[in-house]
N, C-alpha and C positions, 0 to 999 in steps of 0.2 A: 590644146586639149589632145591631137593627136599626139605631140611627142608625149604627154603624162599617159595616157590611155596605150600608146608603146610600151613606153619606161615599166607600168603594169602589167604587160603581159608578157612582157621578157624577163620580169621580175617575178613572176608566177611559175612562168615555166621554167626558171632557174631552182623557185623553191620544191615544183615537181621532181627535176630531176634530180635535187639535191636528194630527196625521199626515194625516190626509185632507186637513184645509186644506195642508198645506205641500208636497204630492203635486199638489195641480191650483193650486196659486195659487201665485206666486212676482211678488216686485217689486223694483226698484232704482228708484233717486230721482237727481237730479242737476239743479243748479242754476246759474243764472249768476254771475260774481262778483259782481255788485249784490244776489244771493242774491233776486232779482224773479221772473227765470222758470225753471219749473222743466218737467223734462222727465223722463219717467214709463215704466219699460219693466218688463212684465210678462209672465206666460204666466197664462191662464187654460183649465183641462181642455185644458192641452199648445197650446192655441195664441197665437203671440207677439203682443202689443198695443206700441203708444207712446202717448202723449198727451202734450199740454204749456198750460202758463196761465201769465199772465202778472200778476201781482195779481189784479184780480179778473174777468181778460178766458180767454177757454179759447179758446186758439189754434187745438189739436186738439184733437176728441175723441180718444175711445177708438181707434184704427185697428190696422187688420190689417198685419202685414208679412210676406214669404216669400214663396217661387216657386214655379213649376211650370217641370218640366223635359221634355224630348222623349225622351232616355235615362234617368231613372228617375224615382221620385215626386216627389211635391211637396212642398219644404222647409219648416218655420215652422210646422207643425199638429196636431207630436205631440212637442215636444220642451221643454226642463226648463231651469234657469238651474243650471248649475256652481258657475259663479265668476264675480266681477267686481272690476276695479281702478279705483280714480280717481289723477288729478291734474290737477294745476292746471299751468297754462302764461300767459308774460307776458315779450312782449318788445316793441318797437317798432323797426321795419326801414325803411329807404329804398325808395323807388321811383327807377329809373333816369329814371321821368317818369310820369306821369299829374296824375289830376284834382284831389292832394296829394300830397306829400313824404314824407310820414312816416306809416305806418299801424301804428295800433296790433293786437295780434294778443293778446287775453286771452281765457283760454276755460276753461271745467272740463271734466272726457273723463270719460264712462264707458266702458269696459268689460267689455261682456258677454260674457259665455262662455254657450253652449246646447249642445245636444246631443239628440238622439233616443233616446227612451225603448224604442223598439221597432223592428224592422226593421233597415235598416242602421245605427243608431245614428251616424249622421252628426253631426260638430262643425261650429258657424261661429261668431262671432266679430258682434258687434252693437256697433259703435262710437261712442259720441253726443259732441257737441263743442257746449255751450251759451257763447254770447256774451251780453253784455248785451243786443243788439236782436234775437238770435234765435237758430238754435242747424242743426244738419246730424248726419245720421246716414249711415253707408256702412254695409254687409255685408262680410268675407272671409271667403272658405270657404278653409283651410288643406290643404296637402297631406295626403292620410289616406288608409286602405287602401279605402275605400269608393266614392270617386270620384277619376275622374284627370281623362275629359274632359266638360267639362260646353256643355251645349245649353238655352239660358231659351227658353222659349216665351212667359212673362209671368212680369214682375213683379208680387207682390202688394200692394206699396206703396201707402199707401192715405193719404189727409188728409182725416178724418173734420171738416167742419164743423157749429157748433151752429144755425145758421139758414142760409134759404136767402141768401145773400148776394148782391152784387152783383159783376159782374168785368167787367175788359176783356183782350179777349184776341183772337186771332186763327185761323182753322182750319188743324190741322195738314198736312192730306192734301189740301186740295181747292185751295189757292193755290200756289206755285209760291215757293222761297228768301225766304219769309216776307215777300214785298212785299204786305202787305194793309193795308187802313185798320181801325181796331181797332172793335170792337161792346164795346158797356156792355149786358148783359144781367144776369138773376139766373143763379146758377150751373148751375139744372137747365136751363135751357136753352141752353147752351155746346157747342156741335159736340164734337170729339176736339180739343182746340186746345195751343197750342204754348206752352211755356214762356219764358221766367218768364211766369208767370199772377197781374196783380196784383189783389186783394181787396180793397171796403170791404166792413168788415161792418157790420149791424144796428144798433150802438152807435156805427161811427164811429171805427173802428180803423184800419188797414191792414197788410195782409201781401202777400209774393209769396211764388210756391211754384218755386223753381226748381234749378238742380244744380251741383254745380262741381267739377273737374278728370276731366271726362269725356274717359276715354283708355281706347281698346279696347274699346270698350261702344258701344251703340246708346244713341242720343239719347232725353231722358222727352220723353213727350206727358203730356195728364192730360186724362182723362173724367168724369165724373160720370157714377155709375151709378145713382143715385138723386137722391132733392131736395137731398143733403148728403154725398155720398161721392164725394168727388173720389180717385180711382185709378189709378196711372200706366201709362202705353200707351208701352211701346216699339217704338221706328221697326224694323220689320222685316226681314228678307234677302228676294228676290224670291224664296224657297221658306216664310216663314212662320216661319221660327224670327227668333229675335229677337237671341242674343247669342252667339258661341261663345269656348269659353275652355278651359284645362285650368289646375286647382288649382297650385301656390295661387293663388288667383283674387278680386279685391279690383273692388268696384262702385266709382263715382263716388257724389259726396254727392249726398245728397237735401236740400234748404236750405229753408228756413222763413225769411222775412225777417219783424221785426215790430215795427209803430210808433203813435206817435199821428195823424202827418201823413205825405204823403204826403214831404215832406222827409226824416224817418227811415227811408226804406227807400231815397233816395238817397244818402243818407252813409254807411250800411252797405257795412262792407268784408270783408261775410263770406265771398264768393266767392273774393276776393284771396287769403286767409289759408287756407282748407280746399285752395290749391295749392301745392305745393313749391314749395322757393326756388329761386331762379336757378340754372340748371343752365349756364350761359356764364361762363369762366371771363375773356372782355374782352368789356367792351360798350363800350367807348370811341365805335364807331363808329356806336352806332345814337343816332341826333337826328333828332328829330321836328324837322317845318317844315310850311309852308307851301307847297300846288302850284297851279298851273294846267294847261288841256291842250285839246288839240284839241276832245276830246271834247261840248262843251255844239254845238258846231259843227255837229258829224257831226249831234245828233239833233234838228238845225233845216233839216236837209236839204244846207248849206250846204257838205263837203264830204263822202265816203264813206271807208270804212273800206276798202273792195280800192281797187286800183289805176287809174287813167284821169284824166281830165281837170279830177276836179275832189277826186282823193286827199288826204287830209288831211297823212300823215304824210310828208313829202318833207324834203328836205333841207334847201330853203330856208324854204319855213315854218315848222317847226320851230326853227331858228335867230331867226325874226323872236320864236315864242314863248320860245326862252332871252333873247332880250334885255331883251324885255319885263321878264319874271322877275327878273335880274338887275338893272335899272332903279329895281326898286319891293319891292326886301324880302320879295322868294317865294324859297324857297328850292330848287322840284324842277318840273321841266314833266314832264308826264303825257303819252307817246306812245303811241297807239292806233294800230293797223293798220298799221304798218312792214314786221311780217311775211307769209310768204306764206302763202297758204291761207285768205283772205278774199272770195277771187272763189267767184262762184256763192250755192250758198244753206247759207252755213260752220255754222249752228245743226244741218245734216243731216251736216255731212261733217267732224267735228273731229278727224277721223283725217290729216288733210291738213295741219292747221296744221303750219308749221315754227317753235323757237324760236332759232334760232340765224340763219337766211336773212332776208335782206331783200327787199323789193320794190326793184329797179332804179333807183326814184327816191330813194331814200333810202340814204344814206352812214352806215352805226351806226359806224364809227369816228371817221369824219370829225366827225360831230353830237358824238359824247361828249367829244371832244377840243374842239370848243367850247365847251361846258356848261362843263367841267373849267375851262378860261382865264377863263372869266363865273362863277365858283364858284357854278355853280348844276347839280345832283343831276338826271339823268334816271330816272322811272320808266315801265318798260319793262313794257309789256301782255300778258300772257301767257292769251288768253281759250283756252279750251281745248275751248267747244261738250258739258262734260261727258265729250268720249274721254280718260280721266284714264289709262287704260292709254300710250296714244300720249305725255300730257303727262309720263309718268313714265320712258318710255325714253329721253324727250329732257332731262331734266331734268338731268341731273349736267353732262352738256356744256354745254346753255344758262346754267348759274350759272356755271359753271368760265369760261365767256367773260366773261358780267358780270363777274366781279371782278376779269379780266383788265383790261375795258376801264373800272374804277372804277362801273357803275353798282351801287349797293348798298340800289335799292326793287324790287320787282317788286308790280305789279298783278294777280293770277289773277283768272280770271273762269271762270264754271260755267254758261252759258244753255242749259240742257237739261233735259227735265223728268226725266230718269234718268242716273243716271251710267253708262256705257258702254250704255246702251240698257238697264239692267234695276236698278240699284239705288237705294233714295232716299238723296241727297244727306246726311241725318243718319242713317243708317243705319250699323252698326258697318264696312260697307266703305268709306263717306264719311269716319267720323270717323279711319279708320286711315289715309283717303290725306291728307286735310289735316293730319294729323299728320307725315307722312314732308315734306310742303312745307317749315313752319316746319322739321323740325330739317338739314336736306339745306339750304334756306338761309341759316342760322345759321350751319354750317360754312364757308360763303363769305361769312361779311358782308356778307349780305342782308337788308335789314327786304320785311316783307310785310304787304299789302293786300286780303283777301279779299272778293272776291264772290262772292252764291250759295255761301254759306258753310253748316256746320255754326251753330248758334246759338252764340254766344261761353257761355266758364264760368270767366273767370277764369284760361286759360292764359298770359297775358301775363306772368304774376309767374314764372313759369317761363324760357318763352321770350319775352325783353322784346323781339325783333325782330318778335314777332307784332303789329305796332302800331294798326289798326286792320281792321275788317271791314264788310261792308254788312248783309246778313242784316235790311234793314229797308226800308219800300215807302220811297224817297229823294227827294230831288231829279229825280230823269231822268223821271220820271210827270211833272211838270207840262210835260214837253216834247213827250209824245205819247200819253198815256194819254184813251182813248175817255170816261172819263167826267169828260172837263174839269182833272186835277190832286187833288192833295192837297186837300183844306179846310182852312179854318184849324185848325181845332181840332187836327189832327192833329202837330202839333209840341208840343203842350200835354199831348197822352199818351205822346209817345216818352222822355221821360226819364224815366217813372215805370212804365215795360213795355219795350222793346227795350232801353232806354238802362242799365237796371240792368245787362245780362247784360255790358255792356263798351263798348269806343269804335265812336262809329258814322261811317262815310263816307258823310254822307249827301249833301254835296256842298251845303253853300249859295255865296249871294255871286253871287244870277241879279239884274243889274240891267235888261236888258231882258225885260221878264212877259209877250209877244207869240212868238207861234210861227207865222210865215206859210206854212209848209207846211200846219202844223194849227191854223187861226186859232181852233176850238174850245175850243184847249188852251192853259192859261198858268200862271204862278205866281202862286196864291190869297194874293199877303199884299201888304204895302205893304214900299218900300225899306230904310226902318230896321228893320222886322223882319228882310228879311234880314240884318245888321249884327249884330243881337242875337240873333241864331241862335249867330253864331259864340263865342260864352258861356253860353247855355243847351245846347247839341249838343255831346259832347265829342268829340272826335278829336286824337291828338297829330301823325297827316297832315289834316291840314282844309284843304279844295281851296275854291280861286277860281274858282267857277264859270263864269264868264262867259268872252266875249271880249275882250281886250287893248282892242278900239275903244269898248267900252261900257264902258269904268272909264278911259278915257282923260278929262282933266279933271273928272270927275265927283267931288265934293266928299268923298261917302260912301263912295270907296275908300280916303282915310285911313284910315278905323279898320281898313279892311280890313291893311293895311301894316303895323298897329301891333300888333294886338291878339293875344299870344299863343297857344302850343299846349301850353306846357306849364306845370303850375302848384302852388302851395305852398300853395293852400289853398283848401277848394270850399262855399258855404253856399248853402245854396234858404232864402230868406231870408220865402217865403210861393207857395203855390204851391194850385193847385184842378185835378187831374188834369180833362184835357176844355176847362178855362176859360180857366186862365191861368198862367204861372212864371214869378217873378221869381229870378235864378239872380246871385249874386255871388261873385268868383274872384280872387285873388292871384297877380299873377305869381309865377314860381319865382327869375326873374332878376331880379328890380328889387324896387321899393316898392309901384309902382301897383297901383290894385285896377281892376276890370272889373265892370262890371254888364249884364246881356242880361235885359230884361223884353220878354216876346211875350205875345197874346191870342187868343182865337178870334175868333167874326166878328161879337163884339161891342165895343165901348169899353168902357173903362174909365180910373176914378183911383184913383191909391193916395199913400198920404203913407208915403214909406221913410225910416226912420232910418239916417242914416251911422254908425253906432256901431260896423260894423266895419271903420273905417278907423282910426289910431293915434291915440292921443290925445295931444291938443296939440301939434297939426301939421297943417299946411295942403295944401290938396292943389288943383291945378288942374283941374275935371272941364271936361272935352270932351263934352259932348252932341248924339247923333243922335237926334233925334227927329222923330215923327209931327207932321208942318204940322196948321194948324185944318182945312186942307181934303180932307187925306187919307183915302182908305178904300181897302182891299185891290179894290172892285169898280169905284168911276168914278174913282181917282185914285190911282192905287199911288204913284208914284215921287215924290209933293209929299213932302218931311220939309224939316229947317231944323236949322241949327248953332248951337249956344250955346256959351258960355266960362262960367266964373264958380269964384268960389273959397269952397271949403267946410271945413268939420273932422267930428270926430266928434261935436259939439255938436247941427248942423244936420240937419233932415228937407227934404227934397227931392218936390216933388211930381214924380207920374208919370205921364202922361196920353198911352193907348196909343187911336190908331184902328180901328173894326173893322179885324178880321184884322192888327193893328199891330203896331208893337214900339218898343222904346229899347233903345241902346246907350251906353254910358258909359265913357270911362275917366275916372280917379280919379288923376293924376300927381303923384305928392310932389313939393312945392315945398323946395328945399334951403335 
């Protein structure tokens, strides 16, 4: 009777504890197809956790998720696991264009179901989508009798690291439309800085932390609030709240990239896929090319954006720049300051711009109607000084003319440190008016060009007329920036931090490195790096920077002429964020392959295997390269042209100048 009266009470308190554990602890599991990483979502004493590891690498820890809200409590801290579903998904879709052709889209989902134990017993909906190189999780809170309008004051979002790692990244709040030169710090010591946020860690991993199809929501930051809890900081409203919405109400992903090099988290096409498919039922019309434009001009002092003596945008020059265009295999001139509302001091007064008027020197019919017979595309500048109100009343008229008059790019621009005087630019009233751009010019077959943008997340797979944006310190710094330009190195981190979140305008292709208004200021690289810019930098608008007179006979605006924008297949074939990237790229229309190797502001040699060019078949490389005598600082513009014939057999040595670069095409010989 004792051991059965034991046997019962050990048996009791087992069936206790069984109930108590399964009352505060609750977990679901979910893995990628390669079944490598897994992604881990639980409640512990009612509050929600994730984590994820990748073999024997732990991406995240343990981390918190849920909000707080301005109308009622705080979601994620008292609530249970329901239910949950899986499946699997596995398709491979086209791109109308970008950096490859064909992207694959394979991923396992969870779904979680929670719900609050106590209180309003509120439901939301925890979504997770793991890819082989990494995985994204959103929140929807569904329509329910408990909440109708909701106000986030913060996100609790959290990416718990196991050391203190290493990042490069940029500050959110204190630099102005993300033009800043990047810091390599350890992560506790990182400002509020801006996403994508990319990671090495400890080991020698890499990850970036960033979001994709961000619509109606305020843009993530991510802080660190300790040595290792990086937690996401949403862009605010000029009153402090962060996002407003009424149920059902669905967040953007929260994305996790994760590799061994710094090359798998440029091949990751996880942002592309966590967006909806193409919502345009004809894209026929949108094609990337190739521009030129006033603009390198204007910020050499050499002509002005208002109107008088020494105007950029007039009639007749602008024609000298179609022909040009037309001459040499560009496909779009880039017109600045045409319109009126540039006199005085226009960054104070963008209430004034017009986009439909011209300045008196300048014929918009007359010009379009030339372009049109030169089959060459104008892109038409619509800087807006930030009064996004004024650019919004004007807006359905100023498309409704373009399409009239066949232009189908417009260039927006945002130079203001607040949108209408009170909001930030990634802010959920930024992300709503950049959002109304793209689909207002979609409806008129308009591709678009954003400056002073929202940070890209992957919209383009949506709205494929969204084609490239700037949102990165660019090109136009080495023309007038006080502290001398870019450094070298600073192209050697943009493709593996700005360059993930999408295409960038960063504007190369400067063959004069002299600025004699500001002889201080110039472009920190040698000529064939610019060349090899245009392969390592993607944009499917990628602009010819310079002046017509400075690529006029100059040997190294061949490749410029030749080297496409859009492509069928993309490999970082070795690469050292900071140091150096060697970037190789397949046309989408032809056979030739393309290679763009740059450095920082040291030399180097590398022996590169041609193995992905086709096997057993000959190819004619054309090489720009760095002369013996070249360096970004006493000899930029010395490079030298080779021919020579190679296969996939042959290794190719590569010998880059400080601050240098090589360019290559790879031409199938028939």
């Amino acid at each position: 009777m004792k051991y059965t009266h034991l046997l019962m009470l050990l048996t009791g308190a087992g069936l206790f504890l069984s109930c108590q554990s399964k009352s505060i602890y609750s977990k679901e599991v979910v893995t990628s197809p390669d079944e490598k990483l897994c992604v881990t979502v639980e409640t512990i004493k009612g509050q929600l956790f994730y984590s994820a590891a990748k073999d024997d690498w732990t991406i995240v820890e343990k981390s918190k998720l849920g909000f707080t809200f301005k109308n009622m409590p705080q979601l994620g801290n008292q609530v249970e696991i329901i239910s949950s579903h899986r499946q699997s998904f596995n398709e491979t879709w086209e791109q109308p264009w970008g950096e490859k052709r064909l992207i694959e889209n394979r991923y396992d989902e969870l779904q979680v179901i929670l719900k609050e134990k106590h209180g309003l017993k509120r439901s939301f909906k925890l979504i997770v989508r793991v890819f082989n190189d990494g995985f994204g999780f959103r929140y929807e809170i569904p329509e329910q009798q408990n909440i109708d309008t909701i106000i986030i004051m913060d996100e609790l979002t959290e990416f718990g690291m196991n050391d203190v790692h290493y990042a490069w990244w940029i500050p959110a709040y204190k630099d102005r439309f993300y033009e800043s030169l990047y810091r390599y710090t350890p992560i506790n010591k990182m400002d509020t800085v801006c996403t994508p946020l990319t990671i090495e860690t400890k080991d020698g991993h890499f990850l970036t932390i960033h979001e994709a199809n961000l619509t109606d929501y305020a843009a993530m930051n991510i802080r660190c609030n300790d040595s290792t809890t990086l937690t996401c900081n949403l862009t605010p409203w000029s009153n402090g709240e962060k996002v407003r919405g009424k149920t059902p109400f669905t967040t953007p992903w929260r994305v996790v990239i994760a590799g061994n090099t710094p090359g798998d988290l440029a091949a990751s096409d996880i942002l592309l896929n966590l967006n909806e498919p193409c919502k345009l039922n004809d894209i026929s019309w949108i094609r990337p090319c190739k521009y030129i434009g006033i603009w390198w001009a204007m910020h050499q002092g050499k002509y002005t954006w208002s109107q008088g003596p020494r105007h950029g945008s007039t009639t007749a020059n602008v024609k000298r720049y179609i022909d040009f265009a037309a001459e040499n295999n560009i496909g779009a001139v880039l017109v600045e300051g045409w319109n009126k509302g540039w006199d005085g001091d226009w960054t104070a007064n963008g209430n004034l711009f017009s986009f439909t008027e011209p300045y008196p020197d300048f014929n918009l019919e007359e010009v379009t109607a030339y372009a049109s017979n030169k089959n060459v595309s104008l892109i038409g500048h619509h800087e807006t000084a930030g009064a996004i109100t004024n650019y919004e009343r004007q807006m359905e008229e100023a498309y409704r003319l373009y399409d009239s008059l066949g232009i189908n790019i417009v260039k927006t621009g945002y130079v203001s440190t607040l949108l209408d005087g009170k909001e930030y630019h990634k802010s959920q009233y930024g992300v709503r008016h950049y959002r109304k751009v793209v689909e207002t010019a979609a409806r008129y077959h308009i591709m678009v060009d954003i400056h002073e943008p929202v940070m890209p997340t992957g919209l383009q797979r949506t709205f494929p007329n969204l084609m490239t944006q700037e949102g990165v310190r660019g090109q136009e710094w080495d023309a007038w920036s006080t502290d001398g330009g870019n450094p070298p190195e600073h192209t050697t981190i943009i493709p593996f931090t700005r360059g993930l979140a999408g295409p960038i305008d960063f504007t190369p292709g400067t063959f004069n490195f002299n600025n004699p208004v500001l002889p201080g200021t110039r472009v920190q690289t040698t000529l064939a790096k610019q060349l090899a810019l245009y392969v390592v930098l993607y944009s499917p608008l990628q602009m010819a920077s310079d002046l017509p007179e400075n690529y006029r006979n100059n040997q190294a605006f061949d490749f410029i002429k030749v080297v496409p924008v859009d492509w069928e297949e993309t490999r970082i074939i070795d690469a050292k964020i900071g140091d150096y990237v060697i970037t190789v790229r397949k046309d989408r229309h032809s056979d030739d392959w393309y290679l763009g190797a740059i450095t920082d502001e040291n030399s180097r040699d590398f022996m590169i295997k041609l193995d992905f060019l086709m096997n057993d078949r000959t190819y004619h490389a054309q090489i720009y390269k760095d002369s013996n005598e070249a360096n970004w600082k006493s000899n930029p513009t010395a490079f030298r042209y080779e021919e020579m014939e190679v296969n996939s057999d042959n290794n190719l040595q590569i010998k880059l100048a400080a601050g240098g670069g090589q360019a290559i095409r790879f031409r199938l010989l028939k």
